[in-house]
C-alpha positions in Angstrom: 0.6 -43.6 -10.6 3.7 -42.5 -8.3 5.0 -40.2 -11.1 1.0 -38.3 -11.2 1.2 -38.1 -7.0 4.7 -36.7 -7.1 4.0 -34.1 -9.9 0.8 -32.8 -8.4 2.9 -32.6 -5.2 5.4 -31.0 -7.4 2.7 -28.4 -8.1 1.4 -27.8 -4.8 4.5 -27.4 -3.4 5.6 -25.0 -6.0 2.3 -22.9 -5.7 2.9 -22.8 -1.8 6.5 -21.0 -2.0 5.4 -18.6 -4.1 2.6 -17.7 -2.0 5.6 -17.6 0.4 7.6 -15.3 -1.7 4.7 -12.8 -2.1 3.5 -12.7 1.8 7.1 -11.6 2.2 7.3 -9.2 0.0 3.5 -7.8 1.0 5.3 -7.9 4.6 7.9 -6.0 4.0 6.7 -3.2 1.3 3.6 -0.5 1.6 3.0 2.3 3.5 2.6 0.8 6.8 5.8 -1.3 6.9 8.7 0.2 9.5 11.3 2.4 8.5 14.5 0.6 9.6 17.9 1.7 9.5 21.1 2.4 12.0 23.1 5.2 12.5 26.9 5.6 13.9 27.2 8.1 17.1 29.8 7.8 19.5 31.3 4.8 17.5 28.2 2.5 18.3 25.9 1.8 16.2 22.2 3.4 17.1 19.2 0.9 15.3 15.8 2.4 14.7 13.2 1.5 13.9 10.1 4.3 13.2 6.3 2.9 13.3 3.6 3.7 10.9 1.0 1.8 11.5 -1.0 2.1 15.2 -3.9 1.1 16.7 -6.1 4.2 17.9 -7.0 4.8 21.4 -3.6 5.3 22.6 -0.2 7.4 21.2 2.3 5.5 19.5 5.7 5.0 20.9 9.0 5.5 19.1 11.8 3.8 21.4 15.5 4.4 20.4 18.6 3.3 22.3 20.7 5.7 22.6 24.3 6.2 23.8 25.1 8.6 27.0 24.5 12.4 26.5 22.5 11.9 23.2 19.0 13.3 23.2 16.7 14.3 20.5 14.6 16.7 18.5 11.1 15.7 17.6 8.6 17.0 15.3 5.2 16.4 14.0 1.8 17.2 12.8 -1.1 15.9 11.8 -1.0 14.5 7.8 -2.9 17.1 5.4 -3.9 19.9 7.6 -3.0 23.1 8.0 -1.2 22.8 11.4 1.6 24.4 12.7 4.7 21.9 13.3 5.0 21.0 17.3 8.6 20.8 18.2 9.6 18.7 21.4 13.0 18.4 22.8 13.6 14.7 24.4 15.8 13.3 26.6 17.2 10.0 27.4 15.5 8.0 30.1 16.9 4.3 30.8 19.1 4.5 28.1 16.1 5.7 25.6 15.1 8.3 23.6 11.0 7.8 23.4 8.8 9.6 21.2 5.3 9.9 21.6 3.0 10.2 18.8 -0.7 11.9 19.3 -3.3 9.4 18.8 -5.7 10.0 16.5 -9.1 9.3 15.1 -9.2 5.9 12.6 -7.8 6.8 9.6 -6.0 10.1 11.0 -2.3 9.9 10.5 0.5 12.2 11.6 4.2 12.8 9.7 6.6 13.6 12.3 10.8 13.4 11.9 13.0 12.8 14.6 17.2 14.0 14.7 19.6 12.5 17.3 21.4 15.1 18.9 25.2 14.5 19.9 26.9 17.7 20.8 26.7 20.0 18.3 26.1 17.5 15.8 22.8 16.4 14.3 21.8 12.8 13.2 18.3 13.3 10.9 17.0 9.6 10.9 15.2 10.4 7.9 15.5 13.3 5.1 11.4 13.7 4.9 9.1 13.3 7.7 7.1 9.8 7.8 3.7 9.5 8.3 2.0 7.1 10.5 -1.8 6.3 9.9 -4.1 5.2 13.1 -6.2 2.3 13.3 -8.9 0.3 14.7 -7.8 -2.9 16.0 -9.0 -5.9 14.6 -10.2 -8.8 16.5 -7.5 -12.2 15.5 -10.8 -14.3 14.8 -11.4 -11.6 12.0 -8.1 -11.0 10.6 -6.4 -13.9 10.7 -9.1 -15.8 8.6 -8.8 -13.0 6.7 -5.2 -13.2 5.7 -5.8 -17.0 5.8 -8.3 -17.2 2.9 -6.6 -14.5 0.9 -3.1 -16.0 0.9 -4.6 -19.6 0.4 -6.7 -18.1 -2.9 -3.5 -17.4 -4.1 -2.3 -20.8 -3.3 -4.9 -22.1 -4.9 -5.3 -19.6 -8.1 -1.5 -20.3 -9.2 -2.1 -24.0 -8.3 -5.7 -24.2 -11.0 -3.1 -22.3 -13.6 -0.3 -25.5 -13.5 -3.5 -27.9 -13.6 -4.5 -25.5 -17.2 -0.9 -25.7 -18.6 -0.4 -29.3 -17.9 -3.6 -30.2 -19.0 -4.3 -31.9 -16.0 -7.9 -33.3 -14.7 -8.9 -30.8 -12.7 -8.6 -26.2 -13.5 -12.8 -25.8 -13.1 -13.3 -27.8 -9.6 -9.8 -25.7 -8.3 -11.3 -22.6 -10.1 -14.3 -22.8 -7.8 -12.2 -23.3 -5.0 -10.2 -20.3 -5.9 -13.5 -18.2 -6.7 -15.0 -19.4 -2.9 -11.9 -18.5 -1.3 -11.6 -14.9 -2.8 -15.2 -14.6 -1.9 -14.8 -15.2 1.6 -11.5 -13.8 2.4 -12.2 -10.2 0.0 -16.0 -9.9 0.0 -16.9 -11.0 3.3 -13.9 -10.9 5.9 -12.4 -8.0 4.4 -15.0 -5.0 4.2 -15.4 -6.7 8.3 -11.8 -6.1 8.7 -12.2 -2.6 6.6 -15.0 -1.8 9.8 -13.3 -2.7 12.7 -10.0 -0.8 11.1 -11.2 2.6 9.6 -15.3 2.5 10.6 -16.3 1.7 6.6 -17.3 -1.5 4.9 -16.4 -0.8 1.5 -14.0 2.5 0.3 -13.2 1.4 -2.9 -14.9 1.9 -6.5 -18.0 3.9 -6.7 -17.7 5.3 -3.5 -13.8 5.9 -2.7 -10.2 5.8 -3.9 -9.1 2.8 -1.5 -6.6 0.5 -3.6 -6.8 -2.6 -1.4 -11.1 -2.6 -1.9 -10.6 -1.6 -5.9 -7.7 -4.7 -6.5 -9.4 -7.2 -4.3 -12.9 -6.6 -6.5 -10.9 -6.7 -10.1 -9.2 -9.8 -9.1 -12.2 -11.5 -8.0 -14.2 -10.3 -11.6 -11.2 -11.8 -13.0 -11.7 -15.6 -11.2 -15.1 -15.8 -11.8 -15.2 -14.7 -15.3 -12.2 -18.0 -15.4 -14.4 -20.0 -13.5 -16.9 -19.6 -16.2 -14.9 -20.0 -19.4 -13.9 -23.4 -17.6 -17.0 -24.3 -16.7 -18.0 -23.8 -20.8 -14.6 -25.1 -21.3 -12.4 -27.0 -19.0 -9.8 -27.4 -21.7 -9.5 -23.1 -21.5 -5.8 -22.2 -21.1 -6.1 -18.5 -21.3 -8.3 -17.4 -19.1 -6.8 -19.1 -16.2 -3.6 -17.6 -17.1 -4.8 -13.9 -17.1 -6.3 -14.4 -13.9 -3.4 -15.5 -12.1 -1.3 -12.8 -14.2 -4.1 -10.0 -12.5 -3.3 -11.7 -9.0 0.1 -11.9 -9.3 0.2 -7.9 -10.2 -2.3 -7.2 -7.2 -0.3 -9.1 -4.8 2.8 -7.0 -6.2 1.3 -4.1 -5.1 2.0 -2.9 -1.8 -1.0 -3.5 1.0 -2.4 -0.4 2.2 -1.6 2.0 -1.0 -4.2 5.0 -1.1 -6.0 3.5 2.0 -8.3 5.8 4.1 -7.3 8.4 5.1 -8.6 11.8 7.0 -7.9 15.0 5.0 -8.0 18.1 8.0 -7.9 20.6 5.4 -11.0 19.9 4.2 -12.6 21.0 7.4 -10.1 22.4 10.0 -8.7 25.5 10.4 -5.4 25.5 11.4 -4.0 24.7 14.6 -1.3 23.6 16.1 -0.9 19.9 17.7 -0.4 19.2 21.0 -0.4 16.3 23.8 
């Protein structure tokens, strides 16, 4: 009896720290993660850190300390368009260089690049520009059940793979747990959080390109066809397996990849941006 309670505990625990292992990694990768990094000038050491990811409505804010008598060159335009670059000169206010970034539309982005300027000597932060996409904001009471049901499905979906291999009592009832949870946290909360963001329920497969909407769908179709060769079988090893193999390779894929996205070109001549 103690030996069963300590394995299944075993399992849980197990299943939770690799959840753990992937919501860092889906923290820390994809297109709307920071660029960090630190440069020398003046024999300090300059951090930065460049945003792209911001809510609409307002510009986004790049704030760099800086030491004395550094400024700053500035550039940027709006992503796919035919826009001239808009160069800014900055200056140091307070210790810090700031950068403002037009706001823009949900879904518009802009690439801008930004060199600290010592002297005669230039300090590129970054060899191509980076491009920051806009956003609606999302309520907490929508996104974090969001992220809560999706991160526990995984919890759940590597847990109902152990109870398969072990041939333990229970892969169907967890399966339907995992199935419910995908349900709620991809189909339902997430083309809500895929509103309030970018103004769209649903950009995936037929009607878009959007990666997030197209992986969240495949790995569902995945659970459920597991679900059902458990419910037929509850002895089934395989299927369980290739579903938690498809989750693990979405979850390995960066959040955000080939999200929406404005393309100017399409319909703006071309301009230049301004503040």
């Amino acid at each position: 009896m103690i030996q069963n309670i300590l394995k299944t505990a075993s399992l849980w625990i197990t299943s939770l720290l690799l959840m753990g292992a992937f919501a860092v990694y889906q923290r820390s990768t994809g297109p709307t993660y920071p660029i960090k990094g630190k440069v020398e000038i003046q024999n300090q050491t300059v951090k930065y850190k460049l945003i792209r990811t911001h809510d609409t409505g307002h510009d986004a804010l790049v704030k760099i300390a800086v030491p004395e008598g550094v400024k700053a060159n500035f550039r940027f335009k709006r992503f796919k368009s035919h826009d001239q670059w808009t160069t800014q000169e900055l200056f140091a206010k307070d210790g810090f260089i700031t950068a403002a970034i037009p706001h823009q539309p949900a879904a518009g982005k802009v690439e801008y690049q930004l060199a600290l300027i010592d002297g005669e000597k230039a300090f590129p932060l970054t060899e191509e520009p980076v491009v920051i996409r806009f956003k609606g904001s999302v309520p907490g009471y929508i996104l974090i059940p969001h992220i809560f049901f999706m991160f526990f499905a995984m919890v759940v979906g590597i847990r109902t793979t152990f109870e398969s291999i072990f041939n333990r009592r229970y892969p169907f009832q967890l399966a339907s747990v995992t199935v419910v949870l995908l349900f709620i946290g991809g189909l339902i909360l997430g083309p809500i959080v895929q509103k309030y963001a970018f103004d769209a329920y649903w950009t995936g497969w037929p009607w878009g390109h959007d990666l997030t909407d197209n992986k969240t769908i495949i790995m569902f179709l995945f659970w459920l066809f597991a679900w059902w060769k458990l419910r037929q079988q509850p002895s089934n090893k395989t299927w369980p397996i290739v579903a938690a193999v498809v989750m693990v390779a979405v979850y390995l894929i960066p959040h955000s990849m080939l999200g929406s996205e404005i393309d100017h070109t399409k319909n703006s001549p071309q301009t230049e941006v301004t503040q």
